[in-house]
C-alpha positions as CSV (number, residue, x, y, z in Angstrom):
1,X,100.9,91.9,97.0
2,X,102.3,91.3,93.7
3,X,100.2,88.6,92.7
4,X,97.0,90.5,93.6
5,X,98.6,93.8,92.3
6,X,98.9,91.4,89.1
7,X,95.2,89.7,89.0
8,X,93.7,93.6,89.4
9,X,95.5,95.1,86.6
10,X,94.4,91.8,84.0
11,X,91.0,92.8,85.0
12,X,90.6,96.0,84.9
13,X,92.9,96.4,81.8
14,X,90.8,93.9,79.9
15,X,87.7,96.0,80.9
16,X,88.5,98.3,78.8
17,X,88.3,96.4,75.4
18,X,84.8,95.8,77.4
19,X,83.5,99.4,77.8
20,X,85.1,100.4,74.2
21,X,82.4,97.7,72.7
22,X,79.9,98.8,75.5
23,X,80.5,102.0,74.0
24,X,80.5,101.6,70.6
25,X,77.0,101.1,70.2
26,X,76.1,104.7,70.8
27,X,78.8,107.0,69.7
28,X,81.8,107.4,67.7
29,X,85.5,106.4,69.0
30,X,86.4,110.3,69.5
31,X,83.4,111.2,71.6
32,X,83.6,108.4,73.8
33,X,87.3,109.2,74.4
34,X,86.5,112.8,75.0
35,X,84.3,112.7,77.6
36,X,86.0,109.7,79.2
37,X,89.2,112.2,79.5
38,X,87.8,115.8,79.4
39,X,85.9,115.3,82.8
40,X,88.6,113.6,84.6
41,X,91.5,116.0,83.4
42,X,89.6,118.9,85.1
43,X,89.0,117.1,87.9
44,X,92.9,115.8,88.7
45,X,93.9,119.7,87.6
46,X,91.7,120.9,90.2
47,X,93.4,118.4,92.7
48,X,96.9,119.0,91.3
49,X,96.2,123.0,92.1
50,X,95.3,122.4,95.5
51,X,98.4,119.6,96.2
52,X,101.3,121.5,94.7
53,X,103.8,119.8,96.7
54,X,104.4,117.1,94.2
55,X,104.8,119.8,91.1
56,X,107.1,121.6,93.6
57,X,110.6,121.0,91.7
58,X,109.5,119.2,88.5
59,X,111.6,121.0,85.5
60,X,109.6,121.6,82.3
61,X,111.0,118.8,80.6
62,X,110.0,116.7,82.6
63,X,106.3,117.4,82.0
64,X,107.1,117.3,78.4
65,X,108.3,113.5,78.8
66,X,105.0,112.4,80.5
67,X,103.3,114.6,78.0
68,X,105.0,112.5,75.5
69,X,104.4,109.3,77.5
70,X,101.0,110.0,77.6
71,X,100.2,111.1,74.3
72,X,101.8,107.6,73.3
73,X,100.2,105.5,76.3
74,X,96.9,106.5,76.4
75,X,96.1,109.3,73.0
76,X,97.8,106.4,70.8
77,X,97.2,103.1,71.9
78,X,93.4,104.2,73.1
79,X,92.5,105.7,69.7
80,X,93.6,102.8,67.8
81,X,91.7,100.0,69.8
82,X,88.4,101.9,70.1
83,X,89.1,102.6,65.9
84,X,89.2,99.0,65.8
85,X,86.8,97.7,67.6
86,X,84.0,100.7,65.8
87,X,85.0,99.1,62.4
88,X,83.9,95.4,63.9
89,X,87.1,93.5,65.0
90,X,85.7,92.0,68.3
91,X,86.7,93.0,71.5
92,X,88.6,89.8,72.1
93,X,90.5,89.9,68.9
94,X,91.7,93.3,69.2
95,X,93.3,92.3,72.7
96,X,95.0,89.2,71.1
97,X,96.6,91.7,68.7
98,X,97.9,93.5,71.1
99,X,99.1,90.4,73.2
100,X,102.3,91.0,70.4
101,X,103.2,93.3,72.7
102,X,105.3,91.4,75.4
103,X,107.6,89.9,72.9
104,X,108.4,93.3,71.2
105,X,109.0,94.7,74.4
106,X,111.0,91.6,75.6
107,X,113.1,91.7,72.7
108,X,113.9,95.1,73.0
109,X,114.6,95.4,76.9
110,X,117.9,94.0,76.5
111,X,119.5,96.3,73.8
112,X,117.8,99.7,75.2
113,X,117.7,99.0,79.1
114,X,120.4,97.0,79.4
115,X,117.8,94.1,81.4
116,X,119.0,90.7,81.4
117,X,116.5,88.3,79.6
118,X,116.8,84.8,81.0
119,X,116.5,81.6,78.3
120,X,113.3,80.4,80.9
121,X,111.8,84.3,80.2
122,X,112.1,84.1,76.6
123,X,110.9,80.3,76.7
124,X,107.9,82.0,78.4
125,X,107.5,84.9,75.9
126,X,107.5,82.2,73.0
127,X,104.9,80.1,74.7
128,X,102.9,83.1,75.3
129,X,102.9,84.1,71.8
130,X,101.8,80.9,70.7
131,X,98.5,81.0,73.4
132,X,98.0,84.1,71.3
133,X,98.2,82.9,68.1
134,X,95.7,79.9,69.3
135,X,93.0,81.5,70.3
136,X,93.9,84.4,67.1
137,X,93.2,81.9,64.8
138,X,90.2,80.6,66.7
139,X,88.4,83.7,66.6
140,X,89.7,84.8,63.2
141,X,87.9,81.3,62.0
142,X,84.5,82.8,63.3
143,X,84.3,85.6,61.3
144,X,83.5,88.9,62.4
145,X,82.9,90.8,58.9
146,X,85.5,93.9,59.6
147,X,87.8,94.7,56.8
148,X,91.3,92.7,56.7
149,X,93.0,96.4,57.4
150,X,91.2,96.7,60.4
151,X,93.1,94.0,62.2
152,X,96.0,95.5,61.7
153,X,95.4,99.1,63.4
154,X,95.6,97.3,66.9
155,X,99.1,96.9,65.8
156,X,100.0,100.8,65.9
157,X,98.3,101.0,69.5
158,X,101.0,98.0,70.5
159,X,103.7,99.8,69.3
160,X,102.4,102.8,70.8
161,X,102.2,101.4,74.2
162,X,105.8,99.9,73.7
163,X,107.3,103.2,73.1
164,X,105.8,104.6,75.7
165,X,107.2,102.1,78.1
166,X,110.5,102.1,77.0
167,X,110.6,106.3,77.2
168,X,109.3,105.9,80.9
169,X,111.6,103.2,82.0
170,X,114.6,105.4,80.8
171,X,113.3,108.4,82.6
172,X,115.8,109.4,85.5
173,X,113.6,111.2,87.5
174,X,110.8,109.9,89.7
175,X,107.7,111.5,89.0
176,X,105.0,111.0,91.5
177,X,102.0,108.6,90.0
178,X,99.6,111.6,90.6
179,X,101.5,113.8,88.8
180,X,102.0,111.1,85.8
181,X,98.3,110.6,85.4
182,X,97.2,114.1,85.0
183,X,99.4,114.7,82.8
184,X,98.9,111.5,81.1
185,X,95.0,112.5,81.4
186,X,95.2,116.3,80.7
187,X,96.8,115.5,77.2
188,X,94.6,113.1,76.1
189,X,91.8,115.4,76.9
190,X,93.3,118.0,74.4
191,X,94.2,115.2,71.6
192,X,91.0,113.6,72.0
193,X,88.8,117.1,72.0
194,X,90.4,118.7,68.9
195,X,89.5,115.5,67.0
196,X,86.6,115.3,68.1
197,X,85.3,118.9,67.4
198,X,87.1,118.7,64.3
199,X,84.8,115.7,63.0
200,X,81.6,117.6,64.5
201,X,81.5,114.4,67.5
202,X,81.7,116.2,70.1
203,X,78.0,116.3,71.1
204,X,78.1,113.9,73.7
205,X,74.7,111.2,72.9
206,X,71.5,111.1,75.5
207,X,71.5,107.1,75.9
208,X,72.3,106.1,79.3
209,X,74.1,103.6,77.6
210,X,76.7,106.0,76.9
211,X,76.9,107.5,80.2
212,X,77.5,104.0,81.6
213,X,80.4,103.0,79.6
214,X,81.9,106.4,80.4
215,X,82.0,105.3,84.1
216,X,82.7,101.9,83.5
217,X,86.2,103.1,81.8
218,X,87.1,106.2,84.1
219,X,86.6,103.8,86.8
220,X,88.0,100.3,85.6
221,X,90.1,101.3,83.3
222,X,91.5,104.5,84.0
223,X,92.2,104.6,87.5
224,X,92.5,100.6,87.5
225,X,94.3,99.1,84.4
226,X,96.2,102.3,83.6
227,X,97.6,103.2,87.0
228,X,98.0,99.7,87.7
229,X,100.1,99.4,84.7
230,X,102.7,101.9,85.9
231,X,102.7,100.5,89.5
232,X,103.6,97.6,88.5
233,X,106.1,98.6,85.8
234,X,107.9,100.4,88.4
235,X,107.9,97.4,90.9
236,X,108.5,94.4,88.9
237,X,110.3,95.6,85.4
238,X,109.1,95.7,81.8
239,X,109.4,91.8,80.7
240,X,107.5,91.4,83.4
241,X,104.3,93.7,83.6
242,X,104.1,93.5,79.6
243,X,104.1,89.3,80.2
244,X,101.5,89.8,81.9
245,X,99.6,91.7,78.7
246,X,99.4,87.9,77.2
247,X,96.5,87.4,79.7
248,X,94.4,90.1,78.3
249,X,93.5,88.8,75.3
250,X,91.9,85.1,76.6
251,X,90.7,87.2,79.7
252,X,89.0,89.1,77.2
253,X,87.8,86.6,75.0
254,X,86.0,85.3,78.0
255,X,84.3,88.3,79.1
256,X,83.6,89.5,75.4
257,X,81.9,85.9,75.0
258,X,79.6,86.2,78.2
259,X,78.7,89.5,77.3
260,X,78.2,90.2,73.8
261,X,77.9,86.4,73.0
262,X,81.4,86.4,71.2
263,X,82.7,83.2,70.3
264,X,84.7,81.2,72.9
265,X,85.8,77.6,71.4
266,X,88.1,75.2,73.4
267,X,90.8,76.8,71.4
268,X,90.6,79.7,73.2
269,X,90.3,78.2,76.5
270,X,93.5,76.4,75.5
271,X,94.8,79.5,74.6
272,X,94.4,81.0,77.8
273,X,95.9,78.0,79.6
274,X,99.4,78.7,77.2
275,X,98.8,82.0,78.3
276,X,99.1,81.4,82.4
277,X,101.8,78.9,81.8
278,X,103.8,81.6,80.2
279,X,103.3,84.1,82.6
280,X,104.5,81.6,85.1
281,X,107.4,80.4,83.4
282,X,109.0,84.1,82.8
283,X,107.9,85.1,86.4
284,X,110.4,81.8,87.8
285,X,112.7,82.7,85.5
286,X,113.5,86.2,86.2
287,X,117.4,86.8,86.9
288,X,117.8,90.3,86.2
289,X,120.5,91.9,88.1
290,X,120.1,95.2,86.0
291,X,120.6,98.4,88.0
292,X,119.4,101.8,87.0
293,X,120.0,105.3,88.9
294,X,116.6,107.8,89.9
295,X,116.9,111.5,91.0
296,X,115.2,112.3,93.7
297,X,112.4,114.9,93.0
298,X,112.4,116.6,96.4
299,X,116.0,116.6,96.4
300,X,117.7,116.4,93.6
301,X,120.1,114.4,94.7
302,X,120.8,111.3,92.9
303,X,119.0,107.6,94.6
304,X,120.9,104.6,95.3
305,X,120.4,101.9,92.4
306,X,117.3,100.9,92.1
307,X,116.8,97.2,91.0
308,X,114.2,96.1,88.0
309,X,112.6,92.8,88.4
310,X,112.8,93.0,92.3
């Protein structure tokens, strides 16, 4: 279950550096983040009305946190790629920039969540950031004609998505994955609407175009990548479901390249061979024995240990 759990979520993540370029073509980053979030919040409100059961004994503070978590997950990380990829860094190169992300995170898991990190693990974090920096270079070689600033705003969306992680995997109360993503969803929608009607873009276009990438992202990437993200997280542990990020970018580079005719060299194919090796190397080596305490959101009462990396 894992291992399909983990081939899903590289697709359907990737997919949406896909529909941001599929997207990009007929509106601005703010309008197509609008309507991909305005619709759906009102939707999963209107379904979070009628279920209340999971609300039931939530406090208030803890929809602040997964207002924070989303506002950092999706509001921050989103806005930067699609930013990115509307100033003319490629699809696949804005996903190696962000394929950073497991290293910072694996650096970082040990120090603020107390998660063992294995020599084999980091060995495989290394390796994956070398895949990276492969098929980075290959595609940087191309040329795509953005600015040199613009290939570093993918960056802040990796950091972004990092912080959010880190905030959730601290989080001592379970919060049901329903209740996570309309949240998630819900503030987006506001973030995403007051910039957008504050740059006079929110006047969605005619194209059917538009329309198309709208589904393609609530659908794929959404309710795929990003609840696949957290389901994972919250079975197999940070080092893991961010090692798994290093995929995205080759993955991408493919699909950008079949697609939109992006470049794809043997560098990049030997980039994404780097890539699986690492993902298999820190998946062997996993030893964590780290042991964190949930509270029960029915109950209050406080869960017996719950093990990352299981």
């Amino acid at each position: 279950m894992n291992f399909l759990l983990s081939i899903a979520f590289v697709i359907c993540w990737s997919s949406g550096f896909i529909g941001a370029k599929l997207g990009a073509g007929s509106a601005s980053a703010v309008t197509i983040l609008m309507w991909r979030f305005l619709p759906l919040a009102v939707i999963l409100i209107v379904i979070a009305t009628v279920s209340r059961k999971s609300w039931r004994d939530l406090a208030v503070r803890d929809v602040a946190r997964q207002a924070m978590i989303g506002m950092l997950s999706q509001s921050g990380y989103l806005l930067t790629v699609y930013y990115a990829i509307q100033l003319g860094v490629s699809s696949g190169t804005t996903a190696l920039i962000d394929g950073v992300q497991p290293l910072v995170a694996g650096a970082l898991a040990g120090p603020l969540l107390r998660q063992y990190v294995s020599r084999k693990q980091w060995l495989g974090l290394c390796l994956g950031v070398s895949g990276v920096a492969i098929v980075t270079m290959a595609d940087a070689a191309a040329g795509t004609g953005a600015a040199w600033w613009a290939y570093l705003i993918p960056f802040l969306g990796m950091f972004s998505l990092v912080a959010a992680t880190f905030l959730e995997s601290r989080s001592r109360v379970r919060v049901a994955p329903a209740v996570s993503l309309t949240v998630h969803c819900a503030t987006s929608a506001v973030i995403f609407t007051a910039l957008a009607v504050s740059a006079g873009a929110a006047e969605p276009p005619a194209e059917l175009s538009f329309w198309a990438a709208i589904t393609w992202l609530v659908a794929l990437s959404t309710f795929g990548g990003y609840g696949l993200y957290w389901l994972i997280l919250r079975r197999s542990g940070v080092t893991k479901v961010n090692t798994l990020m290093f995929l995205m970018a080759p993955v991408t580079a493919v699909w950008g390249a079949l697609t939109f005719g992006e470049t794809f060299s043997p560098h990049t194919a030997f980039g994404l061979a780097v890539g699986l090796a690492a993902v298999v190397i820190v998946h062997r080596g996993d030893t964590s024995s780290t042991r964190v305490y949930v509270r029960d959101t029915d109950t209050g009462e406080v869960a017996r240990p719950a093990k990352y990396g299981a």
